[in-house]
VOLUM-172088 format. One record per residue: residue in one letter; x, y, z of N, C-alpha, C, O, CB in turn. Coordinates in steps of 0.05 Angstrom, whole numbers, plus 5000, padded with zeros to 4 digits. Glycine has a CB too. Layout:
N
aXYZXYZXYZXYZXYZ
...
***
This chain:
102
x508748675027508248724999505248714993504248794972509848524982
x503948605015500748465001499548835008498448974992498348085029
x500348905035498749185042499149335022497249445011499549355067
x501649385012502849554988502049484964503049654948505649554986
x500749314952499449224929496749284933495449364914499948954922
x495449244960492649264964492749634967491749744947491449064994
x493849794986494350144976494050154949492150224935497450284981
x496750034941497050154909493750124894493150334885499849934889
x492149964891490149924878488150104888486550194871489549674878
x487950174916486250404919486150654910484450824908486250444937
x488750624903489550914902489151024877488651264872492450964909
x489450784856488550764824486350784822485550904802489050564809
x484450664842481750694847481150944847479350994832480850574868
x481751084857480851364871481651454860479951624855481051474894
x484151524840484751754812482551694789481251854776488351694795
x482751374789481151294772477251444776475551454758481750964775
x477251494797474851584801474151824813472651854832473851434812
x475852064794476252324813474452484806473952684820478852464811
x472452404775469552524758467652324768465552324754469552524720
x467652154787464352014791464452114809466252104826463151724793
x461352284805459352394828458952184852458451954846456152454814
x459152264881458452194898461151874913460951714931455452164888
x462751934897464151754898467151914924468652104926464851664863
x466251674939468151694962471351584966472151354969466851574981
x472651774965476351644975475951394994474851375016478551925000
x476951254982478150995002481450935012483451014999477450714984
x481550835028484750855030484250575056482150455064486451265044
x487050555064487150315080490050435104492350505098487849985056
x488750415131490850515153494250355153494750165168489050445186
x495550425140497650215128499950175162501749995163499750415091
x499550325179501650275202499349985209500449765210502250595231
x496349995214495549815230495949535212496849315219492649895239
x495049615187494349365174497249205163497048985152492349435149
x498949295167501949235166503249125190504848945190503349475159
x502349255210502649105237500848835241502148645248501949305261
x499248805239496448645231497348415213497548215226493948845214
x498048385190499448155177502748195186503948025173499048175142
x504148305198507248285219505347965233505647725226508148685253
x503148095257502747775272500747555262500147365276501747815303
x499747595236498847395225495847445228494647225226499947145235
x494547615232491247635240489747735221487247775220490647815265
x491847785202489548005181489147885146490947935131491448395176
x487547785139487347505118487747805099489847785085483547225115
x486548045096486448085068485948435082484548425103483647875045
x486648695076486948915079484849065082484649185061488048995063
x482749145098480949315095479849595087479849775104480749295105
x478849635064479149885059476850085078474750015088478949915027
x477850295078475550485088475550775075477550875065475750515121
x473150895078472851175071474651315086475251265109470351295074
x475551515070477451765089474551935095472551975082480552005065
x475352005119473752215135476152495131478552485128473052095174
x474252755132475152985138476753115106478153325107477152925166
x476453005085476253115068474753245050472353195050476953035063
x475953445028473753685020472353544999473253424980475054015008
x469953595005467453494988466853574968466253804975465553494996
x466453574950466353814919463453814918462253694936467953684881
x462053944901459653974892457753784890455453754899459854054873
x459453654871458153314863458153024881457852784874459853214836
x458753164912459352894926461752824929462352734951458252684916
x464352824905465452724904468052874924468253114930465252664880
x469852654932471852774958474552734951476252784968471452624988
x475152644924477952504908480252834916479453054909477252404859
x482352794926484252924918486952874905488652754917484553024933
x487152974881489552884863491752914875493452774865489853014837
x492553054894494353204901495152984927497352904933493353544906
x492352904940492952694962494052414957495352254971490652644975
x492652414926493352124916496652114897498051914896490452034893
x497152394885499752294882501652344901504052284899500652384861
x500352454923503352394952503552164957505752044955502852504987
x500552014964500851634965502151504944503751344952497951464965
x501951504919502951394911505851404906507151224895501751374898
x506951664918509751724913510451584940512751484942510652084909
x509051564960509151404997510051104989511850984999505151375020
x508351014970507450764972510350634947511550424951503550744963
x510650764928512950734909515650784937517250604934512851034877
x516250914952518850904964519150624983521150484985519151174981
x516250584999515250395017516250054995517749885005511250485025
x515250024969514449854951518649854950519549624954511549974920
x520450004946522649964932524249884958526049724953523650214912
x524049974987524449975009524449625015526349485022522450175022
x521749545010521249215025522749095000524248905005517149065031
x522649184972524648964952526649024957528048874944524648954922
x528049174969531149214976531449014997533248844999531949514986
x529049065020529748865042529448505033530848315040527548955069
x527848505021527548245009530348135000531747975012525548244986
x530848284969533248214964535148224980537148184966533848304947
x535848255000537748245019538147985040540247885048537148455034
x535347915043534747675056535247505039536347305048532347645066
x534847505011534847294996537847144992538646914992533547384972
x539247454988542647364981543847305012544947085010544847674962
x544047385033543947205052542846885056543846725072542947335066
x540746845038539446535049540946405027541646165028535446465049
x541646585006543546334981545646344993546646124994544346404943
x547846595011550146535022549646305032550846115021551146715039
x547646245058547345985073547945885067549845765077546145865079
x546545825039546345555026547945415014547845165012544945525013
x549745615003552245544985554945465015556245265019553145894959
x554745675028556345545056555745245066557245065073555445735084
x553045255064551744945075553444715064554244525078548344885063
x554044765034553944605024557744605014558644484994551244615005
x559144725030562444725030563144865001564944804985564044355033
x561245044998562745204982561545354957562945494943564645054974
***
């Protein structure tokens, strides 16, 4: 959920900044950095520039079109882990209520 909150904010970032000149797409490699907090190594998400996108006039490299695919990625990804959550959760109250004879 932390990678998927840290995306989501880039991504607001970068719509949010699709008229400042010289202003570069950021995004964050979500298979690595998701694997990366899976074994515990990664304190906080790193963002980086996207390379290989079209540059406009003014510097700027924002695509609306890129950013609402992510955020439509990141909304299926975001409803996906609260499904799995909640799932774990009503399993750990089954436990618990079993634990406890009933």
């Amino acid at each position: 959920m932390d990678v998927l909150a840290a995306r989501q904010k880039l991504v607001a970032s970068n719509i949010a900044n699709v008229d400042t000149p010289g202003y570069k797409t950021k995004d964050l490699d979500f298979q690595s950095e998701f694997n990366a907090m899976l074994q515990g190594s990664s304190p906080s998400p790193a963002a980086q520039e996207v390379a290989g996108l079209h540059v406009k006039n003014d510097g700027n490299n924002v695509s609306l079109d890129r950013e609402a695919r992510l955020l439509s990625e990141n909304s299926i990804r975001f409803t996906a882990a609260t499904n799995l959550m909640k799932r774990q959760l009503t399993m750990l109250k089954s436990a618990i209520h079993e634990g406890q004879g009933g």
